[in-house]
C-alpha positions in Angstrom: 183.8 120.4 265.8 181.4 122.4 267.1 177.0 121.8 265.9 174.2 124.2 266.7 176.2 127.7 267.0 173.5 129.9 267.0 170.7 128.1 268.3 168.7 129.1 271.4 166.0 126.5 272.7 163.7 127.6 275.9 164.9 124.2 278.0 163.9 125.7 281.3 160.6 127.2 279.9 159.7 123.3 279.4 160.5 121.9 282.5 157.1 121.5 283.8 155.8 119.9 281.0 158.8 117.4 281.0 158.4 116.7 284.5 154.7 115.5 283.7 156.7 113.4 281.3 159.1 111.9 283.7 156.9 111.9 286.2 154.4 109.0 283.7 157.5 107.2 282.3 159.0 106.4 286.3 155.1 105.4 287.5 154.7 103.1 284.3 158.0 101.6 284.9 157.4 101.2 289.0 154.5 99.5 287.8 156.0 96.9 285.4 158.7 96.0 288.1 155.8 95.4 290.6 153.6 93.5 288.8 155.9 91.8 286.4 159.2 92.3 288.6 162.4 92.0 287.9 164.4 88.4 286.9 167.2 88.2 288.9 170.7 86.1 287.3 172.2 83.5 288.8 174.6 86.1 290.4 172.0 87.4 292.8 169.6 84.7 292.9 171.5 81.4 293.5 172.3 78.6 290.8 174.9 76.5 289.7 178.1 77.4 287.5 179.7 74.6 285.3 182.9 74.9 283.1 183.3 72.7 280.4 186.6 72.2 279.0 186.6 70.9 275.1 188.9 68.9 272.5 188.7 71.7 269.6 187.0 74.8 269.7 183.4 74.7 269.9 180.1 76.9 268.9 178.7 78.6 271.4 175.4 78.5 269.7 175.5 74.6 269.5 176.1 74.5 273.2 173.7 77.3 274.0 171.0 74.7 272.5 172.1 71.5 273.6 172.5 73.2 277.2 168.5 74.4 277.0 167.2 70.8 276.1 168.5 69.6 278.9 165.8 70.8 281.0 168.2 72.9 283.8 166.1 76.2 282.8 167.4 79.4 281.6 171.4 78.8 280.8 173.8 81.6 280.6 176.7 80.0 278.1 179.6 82.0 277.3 183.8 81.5 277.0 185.3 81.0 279.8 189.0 82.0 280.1 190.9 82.8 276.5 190.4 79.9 274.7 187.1 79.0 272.4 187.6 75.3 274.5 186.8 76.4 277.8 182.6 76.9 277.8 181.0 78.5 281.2 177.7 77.2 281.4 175.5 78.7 284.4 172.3 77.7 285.4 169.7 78.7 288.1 169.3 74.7 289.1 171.1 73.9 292.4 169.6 70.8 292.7 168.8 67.9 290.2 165.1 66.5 289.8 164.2 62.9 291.1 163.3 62.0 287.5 166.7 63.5 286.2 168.3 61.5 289.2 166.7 58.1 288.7 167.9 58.6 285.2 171.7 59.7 286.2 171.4 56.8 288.6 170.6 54.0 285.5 173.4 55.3 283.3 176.1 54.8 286.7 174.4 51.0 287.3 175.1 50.3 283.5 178.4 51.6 284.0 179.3 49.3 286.6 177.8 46.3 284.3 180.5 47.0 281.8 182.7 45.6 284.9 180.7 43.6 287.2 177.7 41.6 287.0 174.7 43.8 288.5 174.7 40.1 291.4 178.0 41.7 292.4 176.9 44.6 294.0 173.9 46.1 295.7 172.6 50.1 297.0 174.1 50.7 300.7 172.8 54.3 300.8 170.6 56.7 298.4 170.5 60.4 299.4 169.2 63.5 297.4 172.8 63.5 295.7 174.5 60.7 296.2 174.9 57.4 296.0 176.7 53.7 297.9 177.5 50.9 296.3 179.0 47.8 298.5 181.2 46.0 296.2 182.3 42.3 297.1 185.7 43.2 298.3 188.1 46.5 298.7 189.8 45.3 295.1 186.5 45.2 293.7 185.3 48.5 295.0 189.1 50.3 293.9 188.2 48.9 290.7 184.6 50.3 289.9 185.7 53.6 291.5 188.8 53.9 289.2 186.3 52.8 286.2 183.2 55.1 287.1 186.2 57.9 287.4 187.0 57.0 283.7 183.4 57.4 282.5 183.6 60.8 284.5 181.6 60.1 287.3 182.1 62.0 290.9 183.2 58.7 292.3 185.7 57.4 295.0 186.4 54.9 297.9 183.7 55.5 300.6 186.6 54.8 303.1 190.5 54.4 302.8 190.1 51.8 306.0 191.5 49.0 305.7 188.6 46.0 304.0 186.2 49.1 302.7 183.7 47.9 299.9 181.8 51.0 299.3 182.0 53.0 296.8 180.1 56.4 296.8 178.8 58.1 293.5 178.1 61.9 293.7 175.5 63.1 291.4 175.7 66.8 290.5 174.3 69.3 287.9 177.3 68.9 286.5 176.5 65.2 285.6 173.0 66.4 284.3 175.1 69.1 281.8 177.5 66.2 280.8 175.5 63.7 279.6 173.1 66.1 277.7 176.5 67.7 275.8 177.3 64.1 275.4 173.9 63.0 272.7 174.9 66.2 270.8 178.4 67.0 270.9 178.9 63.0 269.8 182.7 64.2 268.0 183.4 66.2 270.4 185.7 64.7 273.4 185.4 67.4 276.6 185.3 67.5 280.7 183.7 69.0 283.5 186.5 70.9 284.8 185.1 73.3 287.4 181.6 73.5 289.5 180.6 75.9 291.5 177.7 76.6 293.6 175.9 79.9 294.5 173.8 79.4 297.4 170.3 81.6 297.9 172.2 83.1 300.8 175.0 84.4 298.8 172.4 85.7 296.2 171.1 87.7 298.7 174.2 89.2 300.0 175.2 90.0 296.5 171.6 91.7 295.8 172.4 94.0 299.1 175.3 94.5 298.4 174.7 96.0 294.5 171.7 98.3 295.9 174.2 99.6 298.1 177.3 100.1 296.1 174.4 102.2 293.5 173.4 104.0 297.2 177.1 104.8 298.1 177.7 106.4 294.6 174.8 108.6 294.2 175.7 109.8 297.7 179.5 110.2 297.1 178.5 112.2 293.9 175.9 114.5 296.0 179.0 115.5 298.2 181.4 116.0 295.3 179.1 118.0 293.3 178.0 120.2 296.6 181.6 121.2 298.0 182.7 121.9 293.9 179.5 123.6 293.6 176.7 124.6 295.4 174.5 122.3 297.7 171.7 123.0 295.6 173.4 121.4 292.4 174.7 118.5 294.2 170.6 117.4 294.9 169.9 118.5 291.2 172.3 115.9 290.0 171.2 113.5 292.6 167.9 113.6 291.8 168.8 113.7 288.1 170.9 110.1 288.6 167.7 108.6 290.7 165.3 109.7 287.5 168.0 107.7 285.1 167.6 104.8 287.4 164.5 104.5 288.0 163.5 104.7 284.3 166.0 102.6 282.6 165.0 99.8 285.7 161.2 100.1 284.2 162.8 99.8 281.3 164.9 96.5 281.9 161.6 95.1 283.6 159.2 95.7 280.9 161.1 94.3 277.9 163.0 91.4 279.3 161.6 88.7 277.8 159.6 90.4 275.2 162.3 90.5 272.2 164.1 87.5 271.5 167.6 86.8 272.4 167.4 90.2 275.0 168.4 88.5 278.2 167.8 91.4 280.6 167.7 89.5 284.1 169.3 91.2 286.4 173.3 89.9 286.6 176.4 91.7 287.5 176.7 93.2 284.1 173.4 94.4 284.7 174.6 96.5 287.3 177.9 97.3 286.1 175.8 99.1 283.5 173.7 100.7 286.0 176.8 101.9 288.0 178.4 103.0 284.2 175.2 105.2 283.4 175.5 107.1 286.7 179.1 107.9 285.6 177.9 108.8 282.8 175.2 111.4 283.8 176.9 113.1 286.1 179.9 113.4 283.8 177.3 115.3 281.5 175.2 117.0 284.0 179.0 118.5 285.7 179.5 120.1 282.1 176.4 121.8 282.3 176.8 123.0 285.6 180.0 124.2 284.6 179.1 126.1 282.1 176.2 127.4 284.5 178.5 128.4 287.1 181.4 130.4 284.2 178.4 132.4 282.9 177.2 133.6 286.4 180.7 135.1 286.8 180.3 136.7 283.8 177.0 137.7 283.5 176.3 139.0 286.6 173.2 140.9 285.5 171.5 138.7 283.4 167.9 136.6 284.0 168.7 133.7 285.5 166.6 132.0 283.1 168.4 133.1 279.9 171.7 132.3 281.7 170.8 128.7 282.2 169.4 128.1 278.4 172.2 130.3 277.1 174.6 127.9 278.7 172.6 124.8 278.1 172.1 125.4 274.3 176.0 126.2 274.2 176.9 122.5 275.9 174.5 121.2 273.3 177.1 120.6 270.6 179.2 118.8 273.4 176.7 116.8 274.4 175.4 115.2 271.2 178.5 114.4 270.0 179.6 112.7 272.8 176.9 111.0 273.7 176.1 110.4 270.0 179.7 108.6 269.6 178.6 106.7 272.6 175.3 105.0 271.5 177.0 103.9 268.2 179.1 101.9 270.6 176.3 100.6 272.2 174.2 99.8 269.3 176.9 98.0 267.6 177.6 96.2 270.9 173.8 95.2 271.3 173.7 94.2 267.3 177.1 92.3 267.4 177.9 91.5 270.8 176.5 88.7 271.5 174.1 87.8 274.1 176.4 87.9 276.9 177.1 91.8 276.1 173.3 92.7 274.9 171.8 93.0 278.4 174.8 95.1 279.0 174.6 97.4 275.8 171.0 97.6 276.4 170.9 99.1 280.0 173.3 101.7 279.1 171.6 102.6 276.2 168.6 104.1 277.7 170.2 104.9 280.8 172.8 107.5 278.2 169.4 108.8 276.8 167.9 109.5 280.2 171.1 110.6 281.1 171.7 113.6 278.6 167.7 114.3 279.2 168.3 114.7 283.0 170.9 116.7 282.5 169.1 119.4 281.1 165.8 118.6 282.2 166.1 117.5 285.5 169.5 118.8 286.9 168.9 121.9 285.7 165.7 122.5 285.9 165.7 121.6 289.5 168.4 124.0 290.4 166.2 126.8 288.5 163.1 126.3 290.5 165.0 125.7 293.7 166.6 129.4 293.1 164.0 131.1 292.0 162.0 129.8 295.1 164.0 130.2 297.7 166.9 132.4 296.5 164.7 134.7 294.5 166.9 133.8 291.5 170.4 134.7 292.1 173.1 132.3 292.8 176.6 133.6 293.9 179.7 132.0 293.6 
């Protein structure tokens, strides 16, 4: 299927006044990640991850709400696995308040009650997470452990010595998620079946290391496209994928957090769609170049500027379809696909836009001016 046979649009005449364009859109958007900045996930900044295993399947909607009145800020809740059971509940909260704590720490005392007169036993120890009780004898404290275990508390024997009477009681996130699900999901019967911590240090490796693997590409594709081209089109495409970056990362700055249920911090689905849009860029921006390079062969003769619109306006067809077919996917993706997929669908959107812009406007253009400057407009291949 083939769109716009005979149509002949001046793309390189333009250039300059598209490059004003770009130029505003990238400074705008440099200035929204400065002064707003950029939200970083759980991922790349540090939190806590929490799966929760349930009775019967479960909305994720339900446990989306419950999970944001428990005061353990912005929670990521999604399936975990391949059942509608299993609920992955992240969160940036490492750490539990005092308030939260002194709270956790009443519902473990009345607990023990159910078991043991409060006379029985008394507070050895009291950290940040954590918590000793001395029982009156070893039986006592096997018991209590065995029945705070029940109620799903982090307990155990402080000691497997001989005569121990402690009991210690670790207080988690987790606990904090538990008993919040517990007031709304009252029918519900579920556990804590995984925790895992992400440390700031980890966050900042994983930060490092995404900037890189973004660095890497664009620096693997400026080789590729120089030895199959020309070093010239290599730093047009390059410069064409940092221009797609660069505004789709204004982009993801400015509107997170402006329209409602758009969670656009910065995870690594976030940058799998930043590494997805460079793909796709190049991928469009090769085609062009192709074209480019068949019609120099052929028209040996011919302005340099009419080549390069000649062969642009004859990958237009290509190009609209294809990307075209491709933001359908996305927009059905961001309408449908629930929040966990919208930050996703939403990156890639622009960055396909900016993409098949830079192509053509960018790529191109760049490899125009560069010719005409330096090579007095003849390329040879």
């Amino acid at each position: 299927m083939r769109l716009f046979d005979n149509i002949n649009i001046d793309f390189i005449g333009k250039r300059k006044k598209l490059y004003v364009l770009s130029m505003v859109i990238i400074i705008l958007g440099l200035i929204s990640v400065f002064v707003k900045g950029l939200e970083y996930g759980i991922d790349f900044s540090g939190g806590t991850e929490v799966v929760v295993s349930f009775n019967k399947a479960v909305d994720l909607s339900e446990v989306r709400k419950a999970a944001s009145e428990i005061g353990i800020g912005n929670v990521e809740v999604k399936t975990f696995g391949t059942t509608s059971e299993n609920i992955l509940i992240r969160t940036p909260l490492q750490e539990i308040a005092l308030e939260q704590f002194d709270n956790l720490i009443n519902k473990i005392n009345s607990s023990i009650k159910e078991i043991l007169p409060d006379t029985l036993f008394t507070v050895k120890e009291r950290t940040t997470n954590s918590i000793v009780y001395t029982l009156p004898s070893s039986d006592s404290a096997k018991l209590v452990a065995d029945h705070l275990i029940m109620n799903y508390f982090q307990a155990g024997v402080y000691s497997l010595e001989e005569g121990n009477r402690d009991v210690i009681v670790r207080v988690t996130v987790s606990d904090l998620i538990r008993e919040g699900l517990a007031q709304h999901f009252k029918d519900y019967k579920f556990e804590i079946i995984k925790e895992d911590k992400v440390g700031p240090k980890i966050g900042k490796e994983l930060r490092r290391d995404a900037f890189l693997a973004v660095i890497f590409a664009l620096i693997a594709i400026l080789i590729y496209i120089g030895f199959r081209f020309k070093f010239v089109f290599g730093v047009g495409a390059v410069l064409a994928l940092f221009h797609d970056v660069l505004i789709t990362l204004g982009f993801v700055s400015f509107f997170n957090g402006i329209i409602p249920g758009l969670n656009l911090e910065i995870t690594q689905s976030i940058i799998a769609a930043f590494l997805t849009l460079v793909g796709f860029s190049v991928n469009d921006t090769v085609v062009v170049f192709d074209r480019i390079r068949e019609n120099l062969k052929i028209y040996k003769t011919m302005d340099l500027k009419n080549l390069m619109n000649m062969s642009i306006n004859r990958t237009l067809s290509r190009t609209i379809l294809t990307t075209g077919t491709v933001l359908l996917v996305l927009v059905a993706l961001l309408v449908y696909g629930g929040e966990v997929n919208r930050g996703f669908a939403f990156t890639f959107f622009v960055g396909t836009i900016t993409g098949t812009y830079s192509s053509i406007f960018i790529a191109s253009a760049f490899v125009y001016d560069w010719t005409i400057k330096k090579r007095k407009g003849k390329i040879e291949f």
